[in-house]
N, CA and C atoms as a LAMMPS dump frame, in Angstrom:
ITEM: TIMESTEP
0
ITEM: NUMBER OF ATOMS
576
ITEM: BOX BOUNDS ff ff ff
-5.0000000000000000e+02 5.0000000000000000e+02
-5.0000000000000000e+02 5.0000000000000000e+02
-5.0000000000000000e+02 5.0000000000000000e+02
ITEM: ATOMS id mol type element x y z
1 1 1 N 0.841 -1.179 0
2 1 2 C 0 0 0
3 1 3 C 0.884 1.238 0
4 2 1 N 0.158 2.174 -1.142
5 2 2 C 1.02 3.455 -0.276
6 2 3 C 0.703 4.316 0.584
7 3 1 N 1.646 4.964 0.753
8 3 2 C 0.875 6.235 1.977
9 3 3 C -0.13 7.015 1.762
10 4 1 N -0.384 8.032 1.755
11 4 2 C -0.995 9.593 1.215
12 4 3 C 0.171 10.577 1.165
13 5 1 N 1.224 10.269 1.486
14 5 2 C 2.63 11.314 0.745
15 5 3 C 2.787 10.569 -0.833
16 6 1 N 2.854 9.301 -0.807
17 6 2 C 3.546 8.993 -1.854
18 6 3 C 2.155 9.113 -2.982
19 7 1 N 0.803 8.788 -2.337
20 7 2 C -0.288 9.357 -3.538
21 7 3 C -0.575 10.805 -3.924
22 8 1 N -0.361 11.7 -3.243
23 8 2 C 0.084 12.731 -3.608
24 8 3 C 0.641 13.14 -4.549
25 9 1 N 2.363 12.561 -4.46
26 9 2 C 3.18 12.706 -5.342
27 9 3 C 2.811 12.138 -6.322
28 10 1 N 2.517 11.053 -6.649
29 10 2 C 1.928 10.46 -7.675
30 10 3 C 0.961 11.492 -9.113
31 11 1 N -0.054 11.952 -7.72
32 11 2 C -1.154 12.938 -8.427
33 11 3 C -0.315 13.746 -9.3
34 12 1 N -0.043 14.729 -8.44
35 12 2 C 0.95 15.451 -9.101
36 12 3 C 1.605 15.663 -9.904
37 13 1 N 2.591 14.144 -10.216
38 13 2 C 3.57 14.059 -11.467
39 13 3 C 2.733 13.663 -12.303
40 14 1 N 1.636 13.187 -12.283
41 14 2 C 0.701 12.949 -13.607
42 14 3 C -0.068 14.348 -13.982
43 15 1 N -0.314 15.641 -13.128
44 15 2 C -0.699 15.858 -13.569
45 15 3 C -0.193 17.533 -14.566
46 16 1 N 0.901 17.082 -13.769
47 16 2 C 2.409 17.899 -14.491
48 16 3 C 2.415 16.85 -16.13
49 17 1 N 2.808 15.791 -15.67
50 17 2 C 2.679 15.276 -17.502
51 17 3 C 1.588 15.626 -18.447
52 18 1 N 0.437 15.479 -17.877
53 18 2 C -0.708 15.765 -18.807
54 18 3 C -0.485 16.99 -19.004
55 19 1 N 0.36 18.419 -18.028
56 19 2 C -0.352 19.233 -18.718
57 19 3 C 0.869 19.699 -19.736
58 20 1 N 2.104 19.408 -19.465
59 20 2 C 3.071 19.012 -20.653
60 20 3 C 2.423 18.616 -21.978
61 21 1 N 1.845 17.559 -21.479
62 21 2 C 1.756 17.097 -23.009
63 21 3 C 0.843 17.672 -23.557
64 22 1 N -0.36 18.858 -23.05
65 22 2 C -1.582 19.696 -23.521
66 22 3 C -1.178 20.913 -24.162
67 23 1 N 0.125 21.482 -23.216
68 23 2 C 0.77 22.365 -23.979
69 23 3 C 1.406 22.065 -25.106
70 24 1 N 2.374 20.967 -24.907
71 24 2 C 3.05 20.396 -26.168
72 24 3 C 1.767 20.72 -27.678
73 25 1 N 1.142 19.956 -27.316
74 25 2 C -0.342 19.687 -28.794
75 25 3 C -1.074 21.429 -29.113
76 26 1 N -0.71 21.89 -28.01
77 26 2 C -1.729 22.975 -28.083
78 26 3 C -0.892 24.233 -29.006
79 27 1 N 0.395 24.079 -28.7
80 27 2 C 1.733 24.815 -28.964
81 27 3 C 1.892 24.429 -30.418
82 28 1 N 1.872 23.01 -30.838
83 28 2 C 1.667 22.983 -32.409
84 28 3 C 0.991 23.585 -33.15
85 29 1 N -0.386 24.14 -32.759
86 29 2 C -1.446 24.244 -33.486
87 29 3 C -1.366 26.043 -33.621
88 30 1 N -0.756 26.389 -32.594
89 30 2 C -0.42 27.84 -32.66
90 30 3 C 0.667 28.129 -33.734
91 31 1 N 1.724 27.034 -34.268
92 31 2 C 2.471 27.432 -34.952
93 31 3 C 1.939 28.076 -36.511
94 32 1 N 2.517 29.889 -37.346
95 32 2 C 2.634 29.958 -38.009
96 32 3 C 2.647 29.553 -39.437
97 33 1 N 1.654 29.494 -40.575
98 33 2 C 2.096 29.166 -41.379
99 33 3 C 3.495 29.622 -42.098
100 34 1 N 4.66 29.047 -43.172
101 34 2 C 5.213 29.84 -43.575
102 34 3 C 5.41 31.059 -44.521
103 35 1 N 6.136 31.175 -44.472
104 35 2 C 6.015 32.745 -45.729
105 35 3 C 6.433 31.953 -47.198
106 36 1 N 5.755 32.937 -47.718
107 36 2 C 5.307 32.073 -49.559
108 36 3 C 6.402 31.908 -50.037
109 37 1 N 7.461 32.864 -49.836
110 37 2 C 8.84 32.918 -50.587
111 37 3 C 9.732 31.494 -49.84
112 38 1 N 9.458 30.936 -48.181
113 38 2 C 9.853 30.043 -48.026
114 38 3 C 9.506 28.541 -48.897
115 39 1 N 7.893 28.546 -49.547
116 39 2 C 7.162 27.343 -50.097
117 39 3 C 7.539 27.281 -51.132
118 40 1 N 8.265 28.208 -52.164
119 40 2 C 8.491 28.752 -53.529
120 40 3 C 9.746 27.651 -53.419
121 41 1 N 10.629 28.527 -52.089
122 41 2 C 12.279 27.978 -52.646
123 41 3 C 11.852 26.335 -51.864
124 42 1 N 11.547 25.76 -51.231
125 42 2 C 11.287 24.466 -50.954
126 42 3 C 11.004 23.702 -52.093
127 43 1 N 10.061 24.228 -52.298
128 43 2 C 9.12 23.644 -53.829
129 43 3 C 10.149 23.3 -55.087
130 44 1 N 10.999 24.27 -55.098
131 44 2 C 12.147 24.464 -56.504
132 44 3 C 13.726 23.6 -55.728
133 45 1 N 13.628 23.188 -54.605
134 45 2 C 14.638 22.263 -54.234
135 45 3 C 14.417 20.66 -54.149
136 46 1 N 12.938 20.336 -54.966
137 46 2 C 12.722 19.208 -54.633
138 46 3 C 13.455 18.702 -56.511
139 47 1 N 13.83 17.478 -56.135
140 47 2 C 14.364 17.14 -57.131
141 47 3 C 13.824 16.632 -58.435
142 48 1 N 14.056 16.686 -59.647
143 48 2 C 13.736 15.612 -60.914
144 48 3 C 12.994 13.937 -60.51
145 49 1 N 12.008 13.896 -60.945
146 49 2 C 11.861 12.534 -61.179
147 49 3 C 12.768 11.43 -61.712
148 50 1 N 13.73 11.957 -62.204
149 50 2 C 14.655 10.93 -62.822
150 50 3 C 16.366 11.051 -61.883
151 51 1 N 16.052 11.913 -60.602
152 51 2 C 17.863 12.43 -60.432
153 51 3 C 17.524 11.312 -58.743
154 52 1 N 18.558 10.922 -58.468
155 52 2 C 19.021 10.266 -57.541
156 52 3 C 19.119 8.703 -57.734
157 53 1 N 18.648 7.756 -56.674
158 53 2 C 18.642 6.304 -56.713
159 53 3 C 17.677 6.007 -57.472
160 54 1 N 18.157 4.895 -58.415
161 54 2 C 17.078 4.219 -58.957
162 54 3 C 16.308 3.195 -58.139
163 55 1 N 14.945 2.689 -58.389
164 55 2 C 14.062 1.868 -57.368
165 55 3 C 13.888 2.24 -56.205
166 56 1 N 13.898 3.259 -55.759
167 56 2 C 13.903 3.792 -54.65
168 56 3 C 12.308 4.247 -54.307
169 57 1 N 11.18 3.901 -53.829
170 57 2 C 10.154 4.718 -54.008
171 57 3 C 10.011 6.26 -53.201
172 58 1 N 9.356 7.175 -54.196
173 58 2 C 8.753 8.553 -53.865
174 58 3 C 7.57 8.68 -53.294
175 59 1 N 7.636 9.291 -51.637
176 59 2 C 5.759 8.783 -51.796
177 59 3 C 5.409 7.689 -52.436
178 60 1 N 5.956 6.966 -52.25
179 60 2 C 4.872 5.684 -51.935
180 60 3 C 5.181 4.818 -53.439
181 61 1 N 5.77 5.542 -54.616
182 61 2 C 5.439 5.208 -55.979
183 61 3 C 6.996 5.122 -56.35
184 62 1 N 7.219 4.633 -57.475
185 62 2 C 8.819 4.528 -58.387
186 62 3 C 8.039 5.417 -59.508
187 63 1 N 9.745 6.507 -59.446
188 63 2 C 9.602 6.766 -60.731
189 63 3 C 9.514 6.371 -61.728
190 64 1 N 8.954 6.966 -63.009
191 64 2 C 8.53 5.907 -64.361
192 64 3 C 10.278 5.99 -64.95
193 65 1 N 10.985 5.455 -64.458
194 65 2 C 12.361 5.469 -65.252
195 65 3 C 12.64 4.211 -64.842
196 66 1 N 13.506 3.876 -65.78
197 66 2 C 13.691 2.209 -65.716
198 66 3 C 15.086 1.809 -63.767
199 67 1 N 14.47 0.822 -63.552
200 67 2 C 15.309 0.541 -62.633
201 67 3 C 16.3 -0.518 -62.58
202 68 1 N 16.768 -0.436 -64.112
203 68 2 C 18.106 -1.316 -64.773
204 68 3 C 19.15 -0.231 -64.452
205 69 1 N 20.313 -0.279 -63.573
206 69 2 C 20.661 0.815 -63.638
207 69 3 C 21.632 0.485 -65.115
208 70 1 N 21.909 -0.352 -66.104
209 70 2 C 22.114 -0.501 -67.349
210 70 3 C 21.323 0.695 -68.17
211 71 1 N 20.518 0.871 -68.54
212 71 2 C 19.452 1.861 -69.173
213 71 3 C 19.289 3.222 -68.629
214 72 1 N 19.403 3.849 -69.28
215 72 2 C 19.504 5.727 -69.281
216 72 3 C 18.217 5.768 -68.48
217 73 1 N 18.467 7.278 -67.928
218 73 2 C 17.239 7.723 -66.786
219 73 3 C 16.136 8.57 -67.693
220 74 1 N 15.799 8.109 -68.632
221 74 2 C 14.54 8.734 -69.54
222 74 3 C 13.43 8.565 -69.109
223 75 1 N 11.845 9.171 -68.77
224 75 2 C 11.177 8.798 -68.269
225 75 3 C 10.512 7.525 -69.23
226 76 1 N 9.878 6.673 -68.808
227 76 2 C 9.628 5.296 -69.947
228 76 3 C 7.726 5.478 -69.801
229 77 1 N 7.308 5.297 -71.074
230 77 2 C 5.644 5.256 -71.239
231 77 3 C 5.054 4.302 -70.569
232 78 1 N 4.339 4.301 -69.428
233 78 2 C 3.427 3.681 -69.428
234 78 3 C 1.985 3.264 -69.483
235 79 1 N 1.72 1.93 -69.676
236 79 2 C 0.332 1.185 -69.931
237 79 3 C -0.12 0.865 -69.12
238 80 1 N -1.256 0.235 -68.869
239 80 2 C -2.283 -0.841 -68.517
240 80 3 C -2.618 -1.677 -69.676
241 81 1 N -2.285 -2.946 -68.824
242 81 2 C -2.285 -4.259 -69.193
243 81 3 C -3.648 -3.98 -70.291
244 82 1 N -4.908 -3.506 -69.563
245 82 2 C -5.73 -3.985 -70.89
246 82 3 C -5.797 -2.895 -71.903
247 83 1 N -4.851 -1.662 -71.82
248 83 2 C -4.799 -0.751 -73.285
249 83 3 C -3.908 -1.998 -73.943
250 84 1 N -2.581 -2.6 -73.879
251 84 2 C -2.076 -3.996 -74.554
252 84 3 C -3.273 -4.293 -75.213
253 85 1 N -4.005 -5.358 -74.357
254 85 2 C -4.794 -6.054 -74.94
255 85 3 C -5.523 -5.271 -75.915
256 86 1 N -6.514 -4.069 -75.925
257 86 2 C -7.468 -3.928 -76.238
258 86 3 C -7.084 -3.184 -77.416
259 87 1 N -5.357 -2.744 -77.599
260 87 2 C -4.694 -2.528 -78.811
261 87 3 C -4.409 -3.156 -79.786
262 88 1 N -3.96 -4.787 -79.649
263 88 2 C -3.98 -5.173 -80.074
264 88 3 C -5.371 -6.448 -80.987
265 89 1 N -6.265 -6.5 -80.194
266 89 2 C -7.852 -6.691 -80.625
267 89 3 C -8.152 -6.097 -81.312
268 90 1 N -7.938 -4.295 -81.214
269 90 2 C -8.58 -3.215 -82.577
270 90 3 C -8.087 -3.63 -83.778
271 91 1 N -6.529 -4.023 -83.529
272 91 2 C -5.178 -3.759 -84.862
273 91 3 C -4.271 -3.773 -84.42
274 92 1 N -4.021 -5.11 -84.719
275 92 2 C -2.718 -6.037 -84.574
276 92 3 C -1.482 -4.961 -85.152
277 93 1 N -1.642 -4.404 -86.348
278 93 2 C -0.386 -3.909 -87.028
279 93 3 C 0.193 -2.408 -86.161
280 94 1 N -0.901 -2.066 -86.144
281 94 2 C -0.745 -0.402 -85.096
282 94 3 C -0.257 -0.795 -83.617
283 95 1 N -0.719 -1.507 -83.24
284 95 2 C -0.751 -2.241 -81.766
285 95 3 C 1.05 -2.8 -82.302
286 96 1 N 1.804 -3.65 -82.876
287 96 2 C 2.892 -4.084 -82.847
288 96 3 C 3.764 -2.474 -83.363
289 97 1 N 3.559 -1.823 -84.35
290 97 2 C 4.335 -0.167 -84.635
291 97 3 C 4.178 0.774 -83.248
292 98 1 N 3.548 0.276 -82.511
293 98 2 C 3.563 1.089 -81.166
294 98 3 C 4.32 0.517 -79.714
295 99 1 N 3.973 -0.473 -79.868
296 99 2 C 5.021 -1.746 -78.686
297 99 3 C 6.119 -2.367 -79.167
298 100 1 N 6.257 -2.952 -80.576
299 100 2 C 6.98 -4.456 -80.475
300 100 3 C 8.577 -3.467 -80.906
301 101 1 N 9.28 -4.394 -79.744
302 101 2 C 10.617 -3.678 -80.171
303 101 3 C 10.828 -2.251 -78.676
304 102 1 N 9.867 -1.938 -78.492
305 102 2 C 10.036 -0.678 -77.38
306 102 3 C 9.899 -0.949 -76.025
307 103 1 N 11.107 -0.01 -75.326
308 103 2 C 11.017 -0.564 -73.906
309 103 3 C 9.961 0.171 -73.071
310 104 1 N 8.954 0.276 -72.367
311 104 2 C 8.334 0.52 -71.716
312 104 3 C 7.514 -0.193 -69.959
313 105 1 N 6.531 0.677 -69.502
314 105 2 C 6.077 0.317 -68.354
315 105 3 C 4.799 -0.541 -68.171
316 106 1 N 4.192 -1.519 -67.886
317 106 2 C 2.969 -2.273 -67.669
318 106 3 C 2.43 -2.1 -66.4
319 107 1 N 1.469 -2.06 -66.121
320 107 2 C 0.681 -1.791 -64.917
321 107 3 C -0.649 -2.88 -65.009
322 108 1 N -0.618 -3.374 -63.955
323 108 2 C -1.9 -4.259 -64.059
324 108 3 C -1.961 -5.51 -62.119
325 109 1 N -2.834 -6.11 -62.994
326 109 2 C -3.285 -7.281 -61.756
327 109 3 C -2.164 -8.487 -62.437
328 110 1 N -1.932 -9.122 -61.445
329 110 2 C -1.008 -10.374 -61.494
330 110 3 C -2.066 -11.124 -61.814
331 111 1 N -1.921 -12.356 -62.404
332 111 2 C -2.58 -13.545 -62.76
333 111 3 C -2.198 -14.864 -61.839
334 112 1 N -0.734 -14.935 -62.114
335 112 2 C 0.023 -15.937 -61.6
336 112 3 C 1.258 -15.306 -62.34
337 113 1 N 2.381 -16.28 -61.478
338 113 2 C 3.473 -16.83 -62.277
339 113 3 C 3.671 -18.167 -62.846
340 114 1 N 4.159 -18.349 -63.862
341 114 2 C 4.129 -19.599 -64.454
342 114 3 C 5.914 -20.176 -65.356
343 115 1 N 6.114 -21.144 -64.68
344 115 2 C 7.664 -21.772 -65.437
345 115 3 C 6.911 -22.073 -66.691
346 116 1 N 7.92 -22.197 -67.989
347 116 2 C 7.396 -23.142 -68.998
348 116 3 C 9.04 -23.224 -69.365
349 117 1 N 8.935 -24.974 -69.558
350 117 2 C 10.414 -24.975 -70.015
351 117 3 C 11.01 -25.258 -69.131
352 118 1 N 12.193 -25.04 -69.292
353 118 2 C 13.33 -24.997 -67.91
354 118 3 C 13.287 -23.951 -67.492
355 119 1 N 14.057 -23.2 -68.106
356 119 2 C 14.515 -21.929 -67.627
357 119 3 C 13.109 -20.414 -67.692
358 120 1 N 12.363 -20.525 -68.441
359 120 2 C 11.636 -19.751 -68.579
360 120 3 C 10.652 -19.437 -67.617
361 121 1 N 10.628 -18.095 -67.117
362 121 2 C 9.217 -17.58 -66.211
363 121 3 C 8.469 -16.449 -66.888
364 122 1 N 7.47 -16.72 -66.869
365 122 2 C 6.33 -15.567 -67.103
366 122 3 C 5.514 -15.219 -65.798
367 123 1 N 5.603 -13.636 -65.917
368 123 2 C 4.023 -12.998 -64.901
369 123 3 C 2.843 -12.75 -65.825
370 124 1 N 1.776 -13.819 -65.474
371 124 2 C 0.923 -13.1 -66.702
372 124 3 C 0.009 -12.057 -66.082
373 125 1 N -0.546 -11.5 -66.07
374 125 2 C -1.107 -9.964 -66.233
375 125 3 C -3.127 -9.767 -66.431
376 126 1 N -3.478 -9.975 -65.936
377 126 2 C -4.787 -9.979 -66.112
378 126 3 C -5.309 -9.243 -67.169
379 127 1 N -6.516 -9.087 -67.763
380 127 2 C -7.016 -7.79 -68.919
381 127 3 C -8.334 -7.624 -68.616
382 128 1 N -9.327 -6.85 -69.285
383 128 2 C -10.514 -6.893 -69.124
384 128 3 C -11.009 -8.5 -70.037
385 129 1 N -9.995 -8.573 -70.712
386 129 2 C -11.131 -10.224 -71.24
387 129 3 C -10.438 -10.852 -70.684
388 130 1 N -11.602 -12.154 -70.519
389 130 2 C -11.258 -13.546 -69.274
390 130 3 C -10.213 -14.59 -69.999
391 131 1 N -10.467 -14.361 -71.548
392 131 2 C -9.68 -15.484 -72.344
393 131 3 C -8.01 -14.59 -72.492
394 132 1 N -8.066 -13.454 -72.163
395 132 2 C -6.891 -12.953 -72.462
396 132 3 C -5.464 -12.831 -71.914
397 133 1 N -4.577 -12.929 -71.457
398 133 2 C -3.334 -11.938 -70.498
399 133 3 C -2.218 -11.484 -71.246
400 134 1 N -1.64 -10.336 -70.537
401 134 2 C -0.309 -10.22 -70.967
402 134 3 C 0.622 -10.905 -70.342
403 135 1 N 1.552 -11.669 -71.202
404 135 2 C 2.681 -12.395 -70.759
405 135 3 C 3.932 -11.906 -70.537
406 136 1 N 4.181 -11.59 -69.574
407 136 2 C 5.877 -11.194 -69.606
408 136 3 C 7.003 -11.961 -69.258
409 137 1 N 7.244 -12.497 -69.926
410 137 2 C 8.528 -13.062 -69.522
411 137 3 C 9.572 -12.422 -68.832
412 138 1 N 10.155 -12.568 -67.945
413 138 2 C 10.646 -12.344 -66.872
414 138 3 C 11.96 -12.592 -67.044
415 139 1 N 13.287 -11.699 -66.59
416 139 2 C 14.506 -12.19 -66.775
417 139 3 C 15.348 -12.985 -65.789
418 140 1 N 16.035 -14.151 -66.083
419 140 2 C 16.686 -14.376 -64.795
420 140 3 C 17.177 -14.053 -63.506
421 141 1 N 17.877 -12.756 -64.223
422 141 2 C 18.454 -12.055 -63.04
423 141 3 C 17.476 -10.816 -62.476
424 142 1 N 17.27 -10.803 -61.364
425 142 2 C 15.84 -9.398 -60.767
426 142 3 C 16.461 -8.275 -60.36
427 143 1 N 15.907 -7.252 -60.327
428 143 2 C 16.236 -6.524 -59.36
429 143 3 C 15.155 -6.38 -58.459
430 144 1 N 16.284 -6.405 -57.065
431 144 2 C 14.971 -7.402 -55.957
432 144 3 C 15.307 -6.084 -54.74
433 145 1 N 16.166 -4.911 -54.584
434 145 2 C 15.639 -3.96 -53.436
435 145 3 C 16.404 -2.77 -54.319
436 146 1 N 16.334 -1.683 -53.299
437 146 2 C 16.838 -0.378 -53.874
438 146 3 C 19.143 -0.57 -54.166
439 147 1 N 19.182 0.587 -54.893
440 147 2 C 20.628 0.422 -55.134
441 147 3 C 20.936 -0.798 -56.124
442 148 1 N 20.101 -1.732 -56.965
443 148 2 C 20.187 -2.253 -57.51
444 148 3 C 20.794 -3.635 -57.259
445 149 1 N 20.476 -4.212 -56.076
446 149 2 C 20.307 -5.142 -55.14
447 149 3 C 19.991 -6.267 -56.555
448 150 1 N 20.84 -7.534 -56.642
449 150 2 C 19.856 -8.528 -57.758
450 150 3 C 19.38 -9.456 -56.757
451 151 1 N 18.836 -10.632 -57.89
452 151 2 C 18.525 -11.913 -57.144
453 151 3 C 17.995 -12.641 -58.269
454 152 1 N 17.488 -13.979 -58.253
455 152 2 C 17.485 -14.816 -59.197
456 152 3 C 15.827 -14.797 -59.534
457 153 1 N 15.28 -14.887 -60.478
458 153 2 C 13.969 -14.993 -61.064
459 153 3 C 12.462 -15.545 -59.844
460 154 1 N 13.189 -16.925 -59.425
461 154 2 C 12.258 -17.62 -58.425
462 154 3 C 12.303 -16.889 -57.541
463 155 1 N 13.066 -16.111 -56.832
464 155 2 C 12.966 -15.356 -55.552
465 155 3 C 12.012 -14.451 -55.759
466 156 1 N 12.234 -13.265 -56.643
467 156 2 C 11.021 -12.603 -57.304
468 156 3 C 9.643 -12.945 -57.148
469 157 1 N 9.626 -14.08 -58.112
470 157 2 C 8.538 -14.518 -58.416
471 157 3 C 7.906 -15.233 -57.119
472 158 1 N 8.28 -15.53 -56.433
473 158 2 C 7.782 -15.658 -54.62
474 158 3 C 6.796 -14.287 -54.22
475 159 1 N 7.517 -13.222 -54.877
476 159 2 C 6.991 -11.944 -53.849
477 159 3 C 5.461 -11.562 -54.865
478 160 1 N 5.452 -12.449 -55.573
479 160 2 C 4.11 -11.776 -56.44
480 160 3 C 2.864 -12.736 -55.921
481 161 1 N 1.95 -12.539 -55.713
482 161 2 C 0.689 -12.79 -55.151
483 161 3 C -0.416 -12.933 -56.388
484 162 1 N -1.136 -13.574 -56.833
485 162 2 C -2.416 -13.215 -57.9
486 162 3 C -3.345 -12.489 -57.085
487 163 1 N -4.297 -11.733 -57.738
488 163 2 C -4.52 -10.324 -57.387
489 163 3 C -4.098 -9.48 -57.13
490 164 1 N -2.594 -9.452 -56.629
491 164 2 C -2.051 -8.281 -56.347
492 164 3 C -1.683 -7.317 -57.644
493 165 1 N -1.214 -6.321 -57.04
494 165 2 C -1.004 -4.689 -58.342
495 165 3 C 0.51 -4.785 -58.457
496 166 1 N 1.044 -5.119 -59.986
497 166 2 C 2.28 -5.059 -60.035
498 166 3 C 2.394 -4.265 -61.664
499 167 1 N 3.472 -3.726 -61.458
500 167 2 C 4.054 -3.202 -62.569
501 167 3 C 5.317 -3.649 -63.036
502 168 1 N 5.582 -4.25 -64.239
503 168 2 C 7.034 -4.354 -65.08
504 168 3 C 7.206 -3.538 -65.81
505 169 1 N 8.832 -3.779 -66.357
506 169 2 C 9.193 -3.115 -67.293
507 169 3 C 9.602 -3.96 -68.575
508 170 1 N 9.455 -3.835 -69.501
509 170 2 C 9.731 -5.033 -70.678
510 170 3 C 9.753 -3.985 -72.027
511 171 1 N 10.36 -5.01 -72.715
512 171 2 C 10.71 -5.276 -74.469
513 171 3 C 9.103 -5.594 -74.981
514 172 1 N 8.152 -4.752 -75.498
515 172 2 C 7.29 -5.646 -76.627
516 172 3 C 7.894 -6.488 -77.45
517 173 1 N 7.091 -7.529 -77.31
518 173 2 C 7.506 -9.138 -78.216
519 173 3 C 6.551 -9.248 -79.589
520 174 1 N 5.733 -8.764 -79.335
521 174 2 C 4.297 -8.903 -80.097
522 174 3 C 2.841 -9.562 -79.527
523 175 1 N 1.922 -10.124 -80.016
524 175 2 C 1.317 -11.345 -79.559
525 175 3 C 1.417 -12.627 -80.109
526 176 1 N 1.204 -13.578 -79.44
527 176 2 C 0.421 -15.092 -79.287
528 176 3 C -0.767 -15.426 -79.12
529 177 1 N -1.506 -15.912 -80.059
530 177 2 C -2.911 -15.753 -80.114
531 177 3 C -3.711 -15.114 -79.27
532 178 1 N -3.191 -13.705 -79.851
533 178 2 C -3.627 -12.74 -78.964
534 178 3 C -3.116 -12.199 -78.078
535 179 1 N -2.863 -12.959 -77.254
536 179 2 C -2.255 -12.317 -76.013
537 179 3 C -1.169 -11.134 -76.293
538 180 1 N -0.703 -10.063 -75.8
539 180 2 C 0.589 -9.352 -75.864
540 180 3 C 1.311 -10.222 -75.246
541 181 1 N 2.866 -10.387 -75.799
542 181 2 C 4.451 -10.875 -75.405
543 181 3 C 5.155 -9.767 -74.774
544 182 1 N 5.418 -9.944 -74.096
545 182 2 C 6.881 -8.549 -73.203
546 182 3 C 7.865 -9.704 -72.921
547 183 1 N 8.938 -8.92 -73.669
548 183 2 C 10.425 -9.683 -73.289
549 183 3 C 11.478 -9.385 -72.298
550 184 1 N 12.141 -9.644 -71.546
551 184 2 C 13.261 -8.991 -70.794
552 184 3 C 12.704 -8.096 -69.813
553 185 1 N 11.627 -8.95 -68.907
554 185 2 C 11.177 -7.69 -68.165
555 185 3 C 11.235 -7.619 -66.921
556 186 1 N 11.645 -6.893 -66.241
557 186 2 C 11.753 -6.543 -64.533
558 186 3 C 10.617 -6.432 -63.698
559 187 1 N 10.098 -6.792 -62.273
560 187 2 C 9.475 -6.585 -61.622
561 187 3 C 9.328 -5.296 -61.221
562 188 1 N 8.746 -4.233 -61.14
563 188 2 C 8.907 -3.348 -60.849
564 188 3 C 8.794 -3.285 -58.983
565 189 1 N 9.504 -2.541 -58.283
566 189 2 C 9.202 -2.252 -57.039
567 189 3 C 9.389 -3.125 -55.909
568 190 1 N 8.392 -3.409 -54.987
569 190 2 C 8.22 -4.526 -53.964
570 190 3 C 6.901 -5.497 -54.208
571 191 1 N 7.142 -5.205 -55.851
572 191 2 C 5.98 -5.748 -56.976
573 191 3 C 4.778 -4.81 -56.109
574 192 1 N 4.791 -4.649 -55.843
575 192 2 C 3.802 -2.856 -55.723
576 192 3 C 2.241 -3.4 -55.575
């Protein structure tokens, strides 16, 4: 038990903390906005989308620049999986003069991953049609954290989930009955 000295003290130091911590919260809210000329030069010190580490996310997102650090820091176009598809359904020929051969970004739902072969992995890519996906073949070697960290294909392909939201980066291949082909392509992110 304690005394009535030591509950006292007790009272007390709690109610010294609370009121610490009332001032603390209360003292924030009094603070100043800044002056415009401070938001201007802040604003104009934030950097390029393309200048520092590659794979690194910004808020929450990777820049659209490739995270090979092999490949120049250009920003790279990206898609959704079902503009692919639904490009190549209109017109095959326009749909391949616009992808096949170009490196760019994919955005979409995972399907699965799938071996075929020995060595070969694909992420296929969901679309709005049920008979459809984009296939990307996947390169052996990943890049699997920031600073350009590798790792081998299967490790990767562990971190992808079906349903989940992932983005690559790939080579248009063309299609396979239908489907869009992406060649040589990277996971983007923490497959995102």
């Amino acid at each position: 038990m304690l005394n009535r000295t030591q509950q006292i003290l007790i009272g007390v130091v709690a109610l010294a903390v609370l009121g610490m911590l009332w001032l603390t919260g209360n003292h924030e809210e009094q603070q100043e906005e800044p002056a415009p000329e401070a938001v201007a030069a802040a604003s104009a010190a934030v950097p390029e989308p393309n200048a520092g580490a590659r794979g690194v996310p910004k808020n929450g997102t990777l820049d659209p620049i490739s995270i090979d650090p092999n490949r120049s820091t250009d920003i790279l176009p990206q898609y959704q999986a079902d503009t692919l598809v639904d490009d190549y359904q209109e017109n095959a020929g326009a749909a391949n003069d616009r992808y096949l051969g170009k490196y760019f970004i994919v955005e979409g739902v995972a399907s699965g991953v799938r071996r075929e072969g020995n060595d070969t992995v694909f992420l296929d890519i969901r679309s709005n049609s049920p008979t459809l996906v984009v296939r990307a073949r996947l390169l052996p070697i990943q890049i699997c954290g920031p600073a350009g960290r590798t790792c081998e294909v299967e490790a990767r392909g562990t971190m992808v989930r079906r349903g989940q939201k992932v983005a690559v980066e790939c080579t248009g291949a063309g299609q396979v009955e239908g489907s869009p082909i992406l060649e040589d392509c990277l996971v983007r992110g923490g497959a995102n």
